[in-house]
PATI-341483 format. One line per 2 residues: number of its first residue (from 1); their letters; for each residue x, y, z of N, C-alpha, C. Coordinates in steps of 0.02 Angstrom, whole numbers, plus 50000, padded with zeros to 5 digits. Example, Ala and Ser with C-alpha at 12.3 -4.5 7.8 and 13.67 -1.06 7.14 Angstrom:
1	as	50660:49716:50390:50615:49775:50390:50660:49835:50390  50642:49888:50354:50684:49947:50357:50645:50002:50394
END
This chain:
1	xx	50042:49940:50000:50000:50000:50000:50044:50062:50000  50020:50127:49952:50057:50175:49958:50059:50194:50023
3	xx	50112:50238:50042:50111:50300:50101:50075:50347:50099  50035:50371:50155:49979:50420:50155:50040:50503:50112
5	xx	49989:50550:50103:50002:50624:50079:49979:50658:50162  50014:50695:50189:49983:50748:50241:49990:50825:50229
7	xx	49944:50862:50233:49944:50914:50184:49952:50989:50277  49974:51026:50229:49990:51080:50288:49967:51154:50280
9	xx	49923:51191:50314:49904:51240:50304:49945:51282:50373  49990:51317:50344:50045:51349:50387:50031:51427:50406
11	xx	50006:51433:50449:49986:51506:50496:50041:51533:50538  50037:51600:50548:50085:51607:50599:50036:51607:50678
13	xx	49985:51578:50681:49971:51565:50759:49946:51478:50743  49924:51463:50676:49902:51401:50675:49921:51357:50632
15	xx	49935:51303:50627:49944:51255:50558:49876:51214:50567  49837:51195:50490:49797:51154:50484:49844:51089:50459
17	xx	49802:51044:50486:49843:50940:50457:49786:50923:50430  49779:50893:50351:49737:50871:50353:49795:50798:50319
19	xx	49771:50719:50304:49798:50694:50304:49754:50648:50213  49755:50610:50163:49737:50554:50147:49711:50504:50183
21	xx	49666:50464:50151:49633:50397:50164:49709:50359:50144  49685:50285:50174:49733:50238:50169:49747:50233:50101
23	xx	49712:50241:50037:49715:50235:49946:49720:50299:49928  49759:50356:49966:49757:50428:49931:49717:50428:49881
25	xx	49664:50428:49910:49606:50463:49843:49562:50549:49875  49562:50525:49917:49516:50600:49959:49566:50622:50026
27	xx	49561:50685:50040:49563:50714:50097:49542:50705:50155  49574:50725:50226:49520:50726:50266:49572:50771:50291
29	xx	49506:50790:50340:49537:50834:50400:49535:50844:50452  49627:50825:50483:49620:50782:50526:49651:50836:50619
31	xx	49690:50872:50607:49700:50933:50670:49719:50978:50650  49709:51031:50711:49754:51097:50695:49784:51120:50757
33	xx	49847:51115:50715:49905:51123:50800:49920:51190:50796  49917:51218:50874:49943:51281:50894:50002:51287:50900
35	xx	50022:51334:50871:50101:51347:50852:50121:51374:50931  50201:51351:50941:50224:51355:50996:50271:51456:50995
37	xx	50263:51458:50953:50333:51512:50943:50414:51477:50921  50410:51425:50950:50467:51411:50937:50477:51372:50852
39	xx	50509:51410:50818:50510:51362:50731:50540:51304:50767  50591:51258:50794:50621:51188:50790:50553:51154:50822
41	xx	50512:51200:50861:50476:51142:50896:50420:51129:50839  50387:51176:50822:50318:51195:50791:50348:51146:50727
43	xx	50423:51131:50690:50446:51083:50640:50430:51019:50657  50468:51008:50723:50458:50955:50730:50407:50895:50740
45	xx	50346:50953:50772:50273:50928:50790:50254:50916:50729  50279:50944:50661:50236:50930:50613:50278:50865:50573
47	xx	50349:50873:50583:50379:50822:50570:50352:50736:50606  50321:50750:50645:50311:50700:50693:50224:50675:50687
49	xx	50204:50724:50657:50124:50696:50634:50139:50669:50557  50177:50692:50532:50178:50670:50452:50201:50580:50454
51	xx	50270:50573:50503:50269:50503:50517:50230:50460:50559  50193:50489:50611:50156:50464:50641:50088:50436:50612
53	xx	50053:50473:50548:50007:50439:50508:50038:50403:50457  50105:50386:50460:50126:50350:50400:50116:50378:50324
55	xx	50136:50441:50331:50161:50490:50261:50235:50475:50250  50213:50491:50178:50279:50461:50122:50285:50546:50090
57	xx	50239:50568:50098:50248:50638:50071:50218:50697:50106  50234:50744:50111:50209:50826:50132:50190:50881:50085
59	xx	50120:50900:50084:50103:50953:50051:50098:51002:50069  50132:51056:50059:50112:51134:50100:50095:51178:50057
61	xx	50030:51227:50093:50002:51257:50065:50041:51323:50056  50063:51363:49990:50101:51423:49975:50059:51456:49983
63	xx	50068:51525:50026:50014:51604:50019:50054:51628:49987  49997:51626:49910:50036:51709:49867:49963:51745:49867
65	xx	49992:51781:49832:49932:51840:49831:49881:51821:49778  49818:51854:49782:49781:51835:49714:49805:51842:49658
67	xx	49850:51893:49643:49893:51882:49570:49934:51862:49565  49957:51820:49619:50003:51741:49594:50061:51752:49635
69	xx	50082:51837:49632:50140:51858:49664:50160:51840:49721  50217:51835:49781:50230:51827:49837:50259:51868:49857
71	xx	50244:51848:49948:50217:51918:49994:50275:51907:50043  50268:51922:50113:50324:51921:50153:50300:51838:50197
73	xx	50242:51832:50181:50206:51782:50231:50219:51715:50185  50230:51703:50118:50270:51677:50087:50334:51654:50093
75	xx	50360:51700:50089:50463:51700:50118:50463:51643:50188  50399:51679:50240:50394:51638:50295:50365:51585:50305
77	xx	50332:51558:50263:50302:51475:50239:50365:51461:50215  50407:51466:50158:50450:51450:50138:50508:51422:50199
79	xx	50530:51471:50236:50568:51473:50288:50540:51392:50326  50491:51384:50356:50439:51346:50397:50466:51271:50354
81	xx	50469:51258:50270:50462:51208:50233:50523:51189:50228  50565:51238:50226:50651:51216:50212:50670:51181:50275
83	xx	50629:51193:50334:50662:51155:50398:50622:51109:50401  50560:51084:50380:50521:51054:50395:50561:50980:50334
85	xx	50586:51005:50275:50604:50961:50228:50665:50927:50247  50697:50965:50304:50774:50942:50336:50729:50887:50391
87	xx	50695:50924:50420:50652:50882:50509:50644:50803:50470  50603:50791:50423:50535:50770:50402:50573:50682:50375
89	xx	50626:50691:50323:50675:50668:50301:50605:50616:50243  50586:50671:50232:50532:50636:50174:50507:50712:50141
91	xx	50514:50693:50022:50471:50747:50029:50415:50785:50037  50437:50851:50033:50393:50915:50052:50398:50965:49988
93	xx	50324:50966:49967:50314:50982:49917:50249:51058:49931  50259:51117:49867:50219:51177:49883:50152:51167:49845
95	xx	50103:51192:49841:50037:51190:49835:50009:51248:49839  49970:51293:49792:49953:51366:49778:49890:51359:49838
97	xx	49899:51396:49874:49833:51363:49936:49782:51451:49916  49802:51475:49869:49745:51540:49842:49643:51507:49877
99	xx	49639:51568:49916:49570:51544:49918:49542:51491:49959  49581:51448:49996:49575:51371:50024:49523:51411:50083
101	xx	49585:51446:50128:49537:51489:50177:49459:51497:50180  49465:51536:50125:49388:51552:50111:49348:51500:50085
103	xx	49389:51460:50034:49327:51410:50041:49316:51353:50119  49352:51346:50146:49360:51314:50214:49302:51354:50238
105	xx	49315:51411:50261:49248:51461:50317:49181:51452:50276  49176:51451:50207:49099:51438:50164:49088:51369:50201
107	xx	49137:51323:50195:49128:51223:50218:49089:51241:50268  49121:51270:50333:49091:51261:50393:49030:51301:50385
109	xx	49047:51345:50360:48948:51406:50379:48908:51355:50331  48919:51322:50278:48843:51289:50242:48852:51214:50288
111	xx	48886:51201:50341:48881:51124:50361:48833:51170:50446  48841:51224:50457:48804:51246:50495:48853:51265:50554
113	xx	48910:51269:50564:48955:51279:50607:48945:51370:50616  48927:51369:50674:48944:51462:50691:48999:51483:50671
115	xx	49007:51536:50676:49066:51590:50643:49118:51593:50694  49094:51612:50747:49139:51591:50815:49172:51539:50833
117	xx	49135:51468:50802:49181:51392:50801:49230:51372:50746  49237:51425:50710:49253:51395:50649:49337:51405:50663
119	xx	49370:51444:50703:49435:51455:50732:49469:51384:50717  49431:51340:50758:49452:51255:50807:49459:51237:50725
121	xx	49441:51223:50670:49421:51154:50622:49455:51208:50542  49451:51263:50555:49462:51294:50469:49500:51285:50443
123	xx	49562:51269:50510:49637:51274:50450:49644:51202:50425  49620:51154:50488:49611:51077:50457:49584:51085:50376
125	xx	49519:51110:50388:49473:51109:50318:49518:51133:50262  49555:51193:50274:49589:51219:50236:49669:51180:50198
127	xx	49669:51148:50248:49730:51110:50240:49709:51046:50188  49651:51035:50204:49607:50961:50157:49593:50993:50099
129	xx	49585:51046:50079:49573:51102:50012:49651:51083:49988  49690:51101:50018:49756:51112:49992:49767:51027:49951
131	xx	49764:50989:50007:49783:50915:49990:49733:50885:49929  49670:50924:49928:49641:50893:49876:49658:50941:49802
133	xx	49691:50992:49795:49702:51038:49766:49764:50970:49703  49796:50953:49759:49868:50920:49734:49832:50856:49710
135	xx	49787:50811:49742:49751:50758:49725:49750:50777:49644  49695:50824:49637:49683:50837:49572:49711:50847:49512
137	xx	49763:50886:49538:49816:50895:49491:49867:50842:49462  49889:50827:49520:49902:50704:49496:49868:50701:49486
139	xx	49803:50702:49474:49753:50644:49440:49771:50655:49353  49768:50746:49340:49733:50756:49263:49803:50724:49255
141	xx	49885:50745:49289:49919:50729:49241:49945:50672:49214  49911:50618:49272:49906:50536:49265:49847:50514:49189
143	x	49816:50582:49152:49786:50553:49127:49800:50557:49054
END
């Protein structure tokens, strides 16, 4: 059986995890860890969920801007992935995460989740946007 995909929605107060089914076909979404301040630790926790569900690979979600360009919050995902690709010792791959956000907060308000709960579960959701983003994109070019 392949190795799961775990996909990463990288905040500076939060990361979303969302992870693959056992047949990488769909997403799920699975935590969202509160960042410590510290980059080795906040690496390593993520280094340590990616092997702990039995990932063979890492997807992280890139913030550029709506016109494609990159920002300073970029540079600092970047920063986050270069250590995470040293931690992880498996690859770590980028993913245009444009929009994931927002469609994540639409997920929860039409599944009925208040606006106020949506803190706890968005970046997960957001992170499962990201991972299914990359799904898709292997799929067309498998075809």
């Amino acid at each position: 059986m392949e190795k799961r995909i775990l996909a990463l929605d990288i905040g500076d107060r939060r990361i979303g995890v969302a992870v693959t089914d056992p047949f990488n076909s769909y997403a799920l979404p699975a935590e969202t860890y509160r960042r410590t301040g510290d980059l080795a630790a906040d690496v390593g926790a993520m280094a340590k969920a990616a092997k702990d569900r039995g990932a063979g690979l890492i997807v992280c979600g890139l913030p550029l801007n709506a016109d494609g360009t990159e920002s300073a919050q970029t540079e600092k995902t970047r920063r986050f992935i270069e250590k995470l690709q040293e931690a992880a010792g498996m690859p770590v791959i980028c993913e245009d995460e444009r929009f994931t956000s927002i469609a994540a907060h639409d997920t929860l308000h039409e599944g009925g989740v208040k606006a106020e709960k949506h803190k706890k579960s968005v970046d997960a959701v957001a992170a499962a946007y990201i991972l299914e983003g990359y799904l898709a994109r292997k799929e067309r070019a498998n075809k």
